[in-house]
Each structure stands twice: as structure tokens, then as C-alpha cells.
N, C-alpha and C positions, 0 to 999 in steps of 0.2 A: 504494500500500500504506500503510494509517493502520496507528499503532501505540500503544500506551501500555501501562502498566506491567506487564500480566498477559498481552495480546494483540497476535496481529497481525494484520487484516485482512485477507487476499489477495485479496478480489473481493465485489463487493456485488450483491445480485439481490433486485429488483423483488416484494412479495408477491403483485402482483397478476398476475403473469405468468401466462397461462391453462395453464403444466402445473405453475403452483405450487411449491411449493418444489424439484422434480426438475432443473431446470438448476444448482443449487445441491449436490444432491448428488452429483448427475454430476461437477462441478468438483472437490468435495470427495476425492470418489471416484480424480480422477485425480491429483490432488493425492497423494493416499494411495500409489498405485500408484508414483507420484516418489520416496517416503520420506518425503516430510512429513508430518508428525502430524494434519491437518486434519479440521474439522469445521463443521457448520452450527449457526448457531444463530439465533434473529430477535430482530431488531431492533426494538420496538414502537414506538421513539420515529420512526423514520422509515421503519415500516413494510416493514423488508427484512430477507432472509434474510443473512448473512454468512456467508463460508466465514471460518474462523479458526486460527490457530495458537497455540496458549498455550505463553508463557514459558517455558523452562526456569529453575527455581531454582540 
């Protein structure tokens, strides 16, 4: 799990994955169903989807 000041990464996925970003919202997804606030978002610098949890202020 990477983290820095706004986010926190919980799991990295592949763009090139052939069903695309859907294992990522899948996780997200279950992630959500936990409580956790999560979400996906891509990554262009190394070309991947991240599920993510943002900071509480």
C-alpha cells in the first residue's frame, strides 16, 4: 500500500489487462462494500488503473 499526502493506494492494475479497467472496479467495488471510501483512477505515468482512498482532512 503506497501513500502520500492526499492518497492511498490499495492495489495497482495493469491498463493493458484485456477486460480493462473492470478488475479494478471490481476491487474498488469490494473495497466499497468493506466501508472504504474507494475508487479508481489511472495512472498515465505508468500506465495503470489504481484503486485509491483519499485523505481525510
Amino acid at each position: 500500500m503506497a501513500a502520500n499526502a492526499d492518497r492511498t493506494v490499495l492495489e495497482r492494475f495493469p491498463a493493458s489487462h484485456p477486460r480493462g479497467q473492470y478488475p479494478a472496479e471490481d476491487f474498488a467495488a469490494d473495497r466499497r462494500a468493506a466501508g472504504q471510501p474507494a475508487e479508481v483512477v489511472m495512472d498515465i505515468h505508468t500506465d495503470s488503473f489504481l484503486v485509491i482512498v483519499k485523505a481525510v482532512a
